[in-house]
C-alpha positions in Angstrom: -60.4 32.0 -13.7 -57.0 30.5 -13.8 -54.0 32.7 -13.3 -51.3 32.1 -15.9 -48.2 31.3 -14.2 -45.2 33.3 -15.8 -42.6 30.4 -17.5 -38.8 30.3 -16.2 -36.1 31.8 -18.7 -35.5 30.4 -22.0 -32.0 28.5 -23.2 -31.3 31.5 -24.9 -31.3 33.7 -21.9 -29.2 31.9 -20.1 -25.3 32.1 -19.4 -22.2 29.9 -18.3 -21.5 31.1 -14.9 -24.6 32.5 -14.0 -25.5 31.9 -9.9 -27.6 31.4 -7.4 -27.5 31.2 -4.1 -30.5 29.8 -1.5 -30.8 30.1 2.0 -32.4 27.1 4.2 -33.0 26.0 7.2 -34.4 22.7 8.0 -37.4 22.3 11.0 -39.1 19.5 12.4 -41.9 20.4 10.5 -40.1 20.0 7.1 -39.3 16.4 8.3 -42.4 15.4 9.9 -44.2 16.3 6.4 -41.7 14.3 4.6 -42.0 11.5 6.8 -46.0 11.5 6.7 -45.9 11.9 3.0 -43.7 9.1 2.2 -44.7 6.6 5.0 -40.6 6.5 5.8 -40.3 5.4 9.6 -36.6 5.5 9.5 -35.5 5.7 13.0 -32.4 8.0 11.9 -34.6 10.9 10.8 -36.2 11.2 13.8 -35.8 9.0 17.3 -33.0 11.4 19.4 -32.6 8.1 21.2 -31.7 5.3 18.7 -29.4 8.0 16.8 -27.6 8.9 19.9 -26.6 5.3 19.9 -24.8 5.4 16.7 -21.5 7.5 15.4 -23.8 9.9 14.2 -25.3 11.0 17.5 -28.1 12.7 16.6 -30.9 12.5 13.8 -30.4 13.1 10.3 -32.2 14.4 7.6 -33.1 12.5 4.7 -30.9 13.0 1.8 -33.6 13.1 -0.7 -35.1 16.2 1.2 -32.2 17.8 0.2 -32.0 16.3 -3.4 -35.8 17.9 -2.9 -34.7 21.3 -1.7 -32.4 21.3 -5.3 -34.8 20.1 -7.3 -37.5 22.9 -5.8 -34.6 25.9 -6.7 -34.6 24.8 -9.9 -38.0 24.9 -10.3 -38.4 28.4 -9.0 -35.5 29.9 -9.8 -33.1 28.8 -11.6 -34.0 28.4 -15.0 -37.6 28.6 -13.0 -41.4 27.4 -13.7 -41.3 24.9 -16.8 -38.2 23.7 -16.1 -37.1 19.9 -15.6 -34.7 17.9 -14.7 -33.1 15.3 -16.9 -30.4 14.0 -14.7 -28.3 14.7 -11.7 -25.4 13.1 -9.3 -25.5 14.0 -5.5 -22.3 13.2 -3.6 -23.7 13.7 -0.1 -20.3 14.5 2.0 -21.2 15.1 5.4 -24.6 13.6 7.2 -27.2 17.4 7.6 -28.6 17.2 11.2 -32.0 19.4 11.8 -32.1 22.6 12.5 -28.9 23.3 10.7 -28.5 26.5 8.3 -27.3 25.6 4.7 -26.3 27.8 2.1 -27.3 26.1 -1.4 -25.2 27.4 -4.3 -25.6 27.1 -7.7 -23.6 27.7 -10.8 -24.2 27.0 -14.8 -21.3 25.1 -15.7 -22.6 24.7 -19.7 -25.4 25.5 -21.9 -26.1 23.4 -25.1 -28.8 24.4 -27.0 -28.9 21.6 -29.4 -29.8 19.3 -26.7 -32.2 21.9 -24.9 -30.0 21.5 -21.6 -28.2 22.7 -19.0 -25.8 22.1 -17.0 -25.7 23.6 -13.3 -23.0 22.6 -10.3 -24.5 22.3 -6.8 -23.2 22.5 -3.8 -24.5 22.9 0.0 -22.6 24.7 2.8 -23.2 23.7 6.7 -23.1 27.6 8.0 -21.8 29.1 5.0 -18.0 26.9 5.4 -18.3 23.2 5.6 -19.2 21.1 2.6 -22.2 18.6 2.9 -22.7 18.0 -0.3 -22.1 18.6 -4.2 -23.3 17.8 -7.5 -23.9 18.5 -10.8 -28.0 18.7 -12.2 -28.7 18.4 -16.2 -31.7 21.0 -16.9 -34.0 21.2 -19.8 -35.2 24.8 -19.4 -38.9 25.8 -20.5 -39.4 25.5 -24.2 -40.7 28.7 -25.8 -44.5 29.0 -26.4 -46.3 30.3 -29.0 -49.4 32.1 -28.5 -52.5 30.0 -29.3 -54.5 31.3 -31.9 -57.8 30.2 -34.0 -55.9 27.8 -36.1 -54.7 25.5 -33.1 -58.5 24.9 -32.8 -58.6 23.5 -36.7 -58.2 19.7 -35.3 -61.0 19.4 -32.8 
């Protein structure tokens, strides 16, 4: 038996200036999953030695893990399960290094209901002060369902 999965919040239940705020922390583990899943054998995600020889001096991780870690909050939280995203612009400010603490924080900035959308700021803070990176995401929440009953079965 399938357990039904509760949906995120409807457009209507959601407000300009609402927030959200994530913790994370990013481990080898993270990156060695990302880099097995995508086959990506970029030298300046992982090799200490080749980064150390360039002005960033240690490895970086991949910005797309962190447009990931976004796009998961979104998911779960914020407008939640259902949800999906229909645009977004990253400005990635400073390189993120592993191991390093980052504070996500999230913000709706407009709600349109016509369009079925949202609009939520992002931003990402290196130890709660130093900016890494911002952004805005355009959401189209979970659409309301209706409960299934005998006459959705008149067509099969």
């Amino acid at each position: 038996m399938l357990k039904k999965r509760k949906l995120g919040r409807n457009i209507s239940e959601i407000t300009v200036g609402e927030k959200l705020v994530i913790n994370s922390k990013i481990e080898d583990k993270d990156l060695l999953l990302y880099l097995g899943l995508t086959d990506d054998s970029n030298p300046l995600y992982i090799q200490h030695d080749y980064a150390s020889q360039t002005p960033l001096k240690k490895p970086i991780v991949p910005t797309v893990m962190l447009t990931g870690m976004i796009t998961s909050a979104i998911s779960k939280y914020l407008p939640g399960p259902g949800s999906h995203i229909k645009k977004h612009y990253i400005d990635f400010l400073k390189p993120v290094y592993h191991y390093e603490n980052l504070q996500f924080l999230f913000e709706v900035q407009d709600v349109n209901a016509e369009d079925h959308s949202i609009i939520i700021a992002v931003e990402a803070l290196r130890d709660e002060t130093e900016k890494v990176l911002e952004g805005t995401v355009t959401v189209c929440p979970p659409y309301a369902i209706s409960m299934l009953d005998s006459r959705f079965l008149e067509n099969f």
